[in-house]
C-alpha positions in Angstrom: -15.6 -37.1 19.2 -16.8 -33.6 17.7 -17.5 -31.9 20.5 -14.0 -33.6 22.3 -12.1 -31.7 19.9 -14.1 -28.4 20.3 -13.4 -28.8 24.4 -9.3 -29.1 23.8 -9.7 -26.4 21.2 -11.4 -23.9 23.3 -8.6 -25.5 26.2 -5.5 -24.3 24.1 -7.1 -21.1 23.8 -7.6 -20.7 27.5 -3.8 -21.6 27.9 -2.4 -19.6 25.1 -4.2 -16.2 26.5 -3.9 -16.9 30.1 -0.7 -14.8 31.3 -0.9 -12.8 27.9 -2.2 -9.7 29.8 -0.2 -7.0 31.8 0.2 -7.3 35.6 -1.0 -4.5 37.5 2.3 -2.9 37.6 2.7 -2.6 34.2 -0.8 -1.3 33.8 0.0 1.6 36.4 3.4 2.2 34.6 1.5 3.3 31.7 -1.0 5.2 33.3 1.5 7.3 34.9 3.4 7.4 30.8 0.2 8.9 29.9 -0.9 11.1 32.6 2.5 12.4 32.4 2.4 12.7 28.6 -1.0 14.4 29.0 0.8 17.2 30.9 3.4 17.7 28.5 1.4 18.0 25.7 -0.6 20.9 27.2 2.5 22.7 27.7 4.0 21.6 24.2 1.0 23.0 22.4 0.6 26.2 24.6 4.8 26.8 24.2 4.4 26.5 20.6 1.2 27.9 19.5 0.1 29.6 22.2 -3.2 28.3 23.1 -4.7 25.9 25.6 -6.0 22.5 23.5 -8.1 20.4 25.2 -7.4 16.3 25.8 -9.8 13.6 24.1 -7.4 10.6 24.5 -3.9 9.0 25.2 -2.3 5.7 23.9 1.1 4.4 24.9 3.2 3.9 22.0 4.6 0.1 22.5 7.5 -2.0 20.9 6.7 -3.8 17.7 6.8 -7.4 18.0 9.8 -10.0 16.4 8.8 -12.6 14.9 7.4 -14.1 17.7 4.3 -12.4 18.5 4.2 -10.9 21.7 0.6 -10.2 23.2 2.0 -7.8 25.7 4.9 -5.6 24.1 6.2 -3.3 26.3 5.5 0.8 26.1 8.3 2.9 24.5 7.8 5.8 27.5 6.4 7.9 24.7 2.6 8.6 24.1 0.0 9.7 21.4 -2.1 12.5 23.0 -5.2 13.1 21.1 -6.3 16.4 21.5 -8.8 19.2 19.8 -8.5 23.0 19.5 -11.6 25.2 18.1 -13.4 22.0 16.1 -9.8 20.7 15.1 -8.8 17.2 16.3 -5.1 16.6 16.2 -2.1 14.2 17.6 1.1 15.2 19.7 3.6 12.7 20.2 5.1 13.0 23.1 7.4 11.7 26.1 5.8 10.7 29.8 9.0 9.5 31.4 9.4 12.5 32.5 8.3 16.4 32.3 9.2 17.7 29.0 7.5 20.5 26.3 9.7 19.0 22.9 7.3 16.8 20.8 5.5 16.6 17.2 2.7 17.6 16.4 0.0 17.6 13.4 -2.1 20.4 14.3 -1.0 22.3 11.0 -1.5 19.2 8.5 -4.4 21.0 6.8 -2.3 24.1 6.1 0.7 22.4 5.3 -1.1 20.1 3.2 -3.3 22.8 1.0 0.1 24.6 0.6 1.4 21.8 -0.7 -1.4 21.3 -3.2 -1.2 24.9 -4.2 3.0 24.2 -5.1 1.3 21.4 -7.3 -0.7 23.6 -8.9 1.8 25.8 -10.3 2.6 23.1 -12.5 -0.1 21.4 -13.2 -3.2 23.6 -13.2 -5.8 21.2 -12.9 -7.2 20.4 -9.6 -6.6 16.4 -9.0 -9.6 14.1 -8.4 -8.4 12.7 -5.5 -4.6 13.6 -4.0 -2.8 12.0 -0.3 0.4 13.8 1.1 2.1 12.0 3.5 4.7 13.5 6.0 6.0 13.2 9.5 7.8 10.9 11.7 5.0 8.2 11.8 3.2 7.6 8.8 1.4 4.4 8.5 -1.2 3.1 5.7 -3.0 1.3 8.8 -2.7 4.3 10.7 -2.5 7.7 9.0 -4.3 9.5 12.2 -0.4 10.0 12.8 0.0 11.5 9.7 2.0 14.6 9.2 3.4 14.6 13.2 6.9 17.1 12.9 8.2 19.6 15.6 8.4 22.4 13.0 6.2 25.5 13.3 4.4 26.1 9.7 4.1 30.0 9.5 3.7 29.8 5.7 7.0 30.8 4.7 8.7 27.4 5.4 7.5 25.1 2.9 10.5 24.3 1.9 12.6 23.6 5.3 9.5 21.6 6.2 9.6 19.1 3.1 13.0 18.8 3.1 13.2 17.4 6.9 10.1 15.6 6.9 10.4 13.5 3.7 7.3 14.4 1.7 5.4 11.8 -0.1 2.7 12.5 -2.5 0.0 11.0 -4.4 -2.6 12.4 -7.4 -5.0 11.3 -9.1 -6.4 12.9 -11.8 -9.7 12.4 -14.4 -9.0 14.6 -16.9 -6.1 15.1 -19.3 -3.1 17.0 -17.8 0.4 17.6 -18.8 3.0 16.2 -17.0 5.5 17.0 -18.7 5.3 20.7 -16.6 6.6 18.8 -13.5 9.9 20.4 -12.2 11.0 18.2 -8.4 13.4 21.0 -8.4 10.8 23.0 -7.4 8.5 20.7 -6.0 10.9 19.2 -3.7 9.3 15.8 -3.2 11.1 12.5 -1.7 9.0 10.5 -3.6 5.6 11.0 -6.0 3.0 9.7 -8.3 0.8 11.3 -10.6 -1.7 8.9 -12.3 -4.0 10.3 -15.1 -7.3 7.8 -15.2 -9.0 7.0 -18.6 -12.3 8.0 -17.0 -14.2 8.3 -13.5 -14.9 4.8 -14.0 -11.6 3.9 -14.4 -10.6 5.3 -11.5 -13.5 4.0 -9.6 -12.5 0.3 -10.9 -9.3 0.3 -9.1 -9.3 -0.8 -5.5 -5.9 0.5 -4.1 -4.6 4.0 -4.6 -1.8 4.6 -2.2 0.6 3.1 -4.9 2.8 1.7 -2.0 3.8 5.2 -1.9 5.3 4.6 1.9 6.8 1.1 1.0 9.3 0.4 -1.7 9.1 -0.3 -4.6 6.7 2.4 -5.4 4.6 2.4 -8.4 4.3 -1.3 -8.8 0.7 -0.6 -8.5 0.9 1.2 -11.8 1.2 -2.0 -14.0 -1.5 -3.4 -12.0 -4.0 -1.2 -12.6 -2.8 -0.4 -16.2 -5.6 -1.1 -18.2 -7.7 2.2 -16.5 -4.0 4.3 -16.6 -3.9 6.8 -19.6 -0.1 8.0 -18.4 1.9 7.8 -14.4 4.9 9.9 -13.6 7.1 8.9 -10.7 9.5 11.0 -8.8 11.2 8.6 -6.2 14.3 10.4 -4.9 16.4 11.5 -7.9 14.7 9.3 -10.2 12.1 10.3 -12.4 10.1 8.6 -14.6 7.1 9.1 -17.4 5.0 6.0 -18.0 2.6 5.6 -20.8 1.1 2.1 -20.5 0.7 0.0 -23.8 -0.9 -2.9 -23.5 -0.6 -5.9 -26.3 -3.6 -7.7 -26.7 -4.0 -12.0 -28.1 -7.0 -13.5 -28.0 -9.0 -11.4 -25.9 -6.0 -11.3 -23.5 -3.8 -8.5 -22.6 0.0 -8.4 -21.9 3.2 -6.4 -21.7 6.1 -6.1 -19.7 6.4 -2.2 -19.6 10.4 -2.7 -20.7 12.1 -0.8 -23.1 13.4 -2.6 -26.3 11.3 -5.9 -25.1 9.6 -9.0 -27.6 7.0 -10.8 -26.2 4.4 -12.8 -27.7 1.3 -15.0 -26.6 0.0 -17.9 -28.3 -2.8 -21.0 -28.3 -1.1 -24.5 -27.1 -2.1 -26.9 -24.9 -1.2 -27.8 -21.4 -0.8 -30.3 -19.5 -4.3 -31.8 -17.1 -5.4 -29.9 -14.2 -4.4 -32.4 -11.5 -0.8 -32.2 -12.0 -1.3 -28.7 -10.2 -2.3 -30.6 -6.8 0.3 -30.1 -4.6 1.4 -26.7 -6.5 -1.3 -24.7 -5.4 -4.1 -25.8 -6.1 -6.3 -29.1 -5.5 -9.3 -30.9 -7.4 -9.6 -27.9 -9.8 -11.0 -27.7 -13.3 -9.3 -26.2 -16.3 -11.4 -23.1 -17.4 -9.7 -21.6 -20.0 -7.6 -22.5 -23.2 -3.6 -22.7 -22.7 -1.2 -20.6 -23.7 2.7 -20.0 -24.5 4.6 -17.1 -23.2 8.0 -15.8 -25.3 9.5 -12.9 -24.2 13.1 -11.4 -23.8 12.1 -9.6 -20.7 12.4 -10.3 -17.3 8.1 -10.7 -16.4 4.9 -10.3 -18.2 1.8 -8.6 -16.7 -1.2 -10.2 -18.1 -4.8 -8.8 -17.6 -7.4 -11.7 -18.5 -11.3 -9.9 -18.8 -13.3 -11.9 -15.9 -16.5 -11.9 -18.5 -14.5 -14.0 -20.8 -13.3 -16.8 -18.2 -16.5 -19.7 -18.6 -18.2 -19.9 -15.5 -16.1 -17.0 -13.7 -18.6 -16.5 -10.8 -19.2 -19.8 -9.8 -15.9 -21.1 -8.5 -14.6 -19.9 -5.0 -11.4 -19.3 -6.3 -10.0 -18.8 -9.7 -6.2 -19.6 -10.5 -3.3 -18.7 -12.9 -1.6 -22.3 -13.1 2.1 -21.8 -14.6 4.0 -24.8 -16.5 7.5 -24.7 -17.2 10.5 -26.3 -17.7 13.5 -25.7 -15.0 16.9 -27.4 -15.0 15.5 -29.8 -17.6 12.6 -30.4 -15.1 8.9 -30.1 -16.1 7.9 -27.5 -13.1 4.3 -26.4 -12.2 3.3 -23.6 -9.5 0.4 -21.4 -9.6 0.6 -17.2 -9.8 -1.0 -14.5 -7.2 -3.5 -12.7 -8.9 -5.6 -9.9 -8.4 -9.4 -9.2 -9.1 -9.1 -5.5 -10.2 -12.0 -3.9 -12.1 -12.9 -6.0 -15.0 -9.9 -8.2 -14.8 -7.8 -11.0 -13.2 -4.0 -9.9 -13.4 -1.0 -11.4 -12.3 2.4 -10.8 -12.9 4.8 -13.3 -14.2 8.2 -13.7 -13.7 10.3 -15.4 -16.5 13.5 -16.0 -14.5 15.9 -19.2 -15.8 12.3 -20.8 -16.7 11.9 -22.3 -20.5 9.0 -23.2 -22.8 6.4 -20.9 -20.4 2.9 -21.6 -20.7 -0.4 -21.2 -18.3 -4.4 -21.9 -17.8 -6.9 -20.6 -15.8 -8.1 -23.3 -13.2 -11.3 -22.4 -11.0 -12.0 -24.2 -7.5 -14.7 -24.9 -5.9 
């Protein structure tokens, strides 16, 4: 029977793939895209900068999928031409439909970038730790090779027509104090920005993600995640700026706050109700590993940062859960929370919506 079910397995597999490849004219379609785009890109570069860059590699740039995944999008007609110049790798993004020299580029990234850093520290002396800039046409997170691709020529007077067409983004991390009260956007002219000021080299070492969804939207929400290692954050996102000092509240080992102005909340010891009325609600066959407790708040969520050493047995289950109980339309509700392992500490964020008489537990499975 076990190995019937491995043959009609492997089966499917062979009929899902087969006629998920490109036929041999679509192959020599983008062959021709890239030798074309090859050609174009010599002549972009030498038009624009006046030397001859040599070619390391091509890729077809492709249609993004709907929502039904498509194994063999086809090519857009424009190509990524990897190329080098004198030690320096670079990208130019450019047509092969047809002969043409207008492209982008991010041959001057480095410049641009260090410039950029320099504008920084005018106001804030202090070199950061660690800083990301982020500009172009094609910036990805899974893909930042294509960072900092524009058709503007960087001849170190241009700053500013450069950020203002190319929608700069910045990140920087610092591990020392700093003022940042000293930032003026006026000046700096960023689309959108965060400057995070660690506790410690350790701190900053104990988070895990430090983009802070600086491409996506909202930005910052990474802030309140890593808050217990976050000494002060400010955010420039368009023509909003913002100063965060995070203050945590702390019951029973547990930490909490909702990072709203004018906002109550509390935490206390109750009980809750037995760990298998969360089958079905996210979890299955768990044990309850931790006391409960009642949330009251007048804001709209609750971060809560819960120490790992202080949950019994932390390391031993494959999968540790915050288990939510509530009461909805008169209805006695359960669901479980998505959490985070970051640093020291399981967080979650929970949102207190319509819900009444909030409470939660810490359920571990094996």
């Amino acid at each position: 029977m076990y190995k019937t079910i491995k043959l009609l397995l492997l089966l499917s597999c062979v009929l899902l793939f087969t006629g998920c490849s490109y036929s041999e004219e679509e192959l020599q379609q983008m062959e021709q895209y890239m030798s074309q785009a090859k050609e174009n890109a010599i002549k972009y570069i030498q038009n624009k900068y006046g030397f001859q860059a040599n070619i390391i590699d091509a890729k077809t740039e492709k249609y993004n999928s709907g929502p039904v995944p498509d194994f063999t999008p086809p090519p857009t007609g424009n190509v990524f031409v990897e190329m080098e110049y004198k030690n320096i790798d670079f990208y130019v993004y450019i047509t092969g439909k047809k002969e043409s020299t207008e492209g982008l580029d991010n041959y001057q990234l480095k410049d641009i970038s260090q410039d950029i850093l320099l504008r920084i520290q005018n106001q804030i002396p202090s070199l950061p730790y660690r800083y990301s800039i982020y500009y172009g046409s094609h910036n990805r997170l899974n893909n930042l090779k294509y960072n900092g691709l524009i058709d503007d020529y960087y001849d170190g007077n241009n700053l500013n027509t450069i950020q203002e067409k190319n929608d700069m983004k910045v990140v920087c991390e610092y591990i020392q104090d700093v003022d940042f009260h000293t930032i003026n956007n006026n000046e700096l002219l960023f689309n959108k920005a965060i400057f995070i000021q660690y506790y410690s080299l350790e701190a900053f070492h104990n988070v895990s993600a430090h983009h802070y969804n600086i491409l996506g939207s909202p930005i910052g929400e990474d802030i309140y995640k890593n808050a217990p290692y976050i000494n002060q954050a400010y955010i420039i996102d368009h023509s909003q700026e913002q100063h965060i000092k995070p203050s945590l509240h702390e019951y029973n080992g547990i930490y909490f706050s909702s990072f709203e102005d004018n906002e109550t909340t509390t935490i206390e010891e109750t009980f809750v109700d037995d760990a298998s009325l969360w089958d079905g609600h996210g979890a299955k066959d768990a044990t309850q590993l931790s006391k409960g407790y009642s949330i009251q708040t007048n804001a709209n969520f609750v971060y809560l940062y819960i120490p790992t050493h202080k949950i019994k047995n932390f390391n031993n289950y494959e999968r540790v859960i915050v288990a939510i109980q509530y009461i909805y339309n008169g209805n006695q509700s359960y669901k479980t929370n998505i959490s985070y392992i970051i640093g020291d500490y399981l967080v979650t964020k929970v949102y207190i919506r319509d819900y009444q008489d909030i409470r939660f537990t810490l359920l571990g499975e094996k």
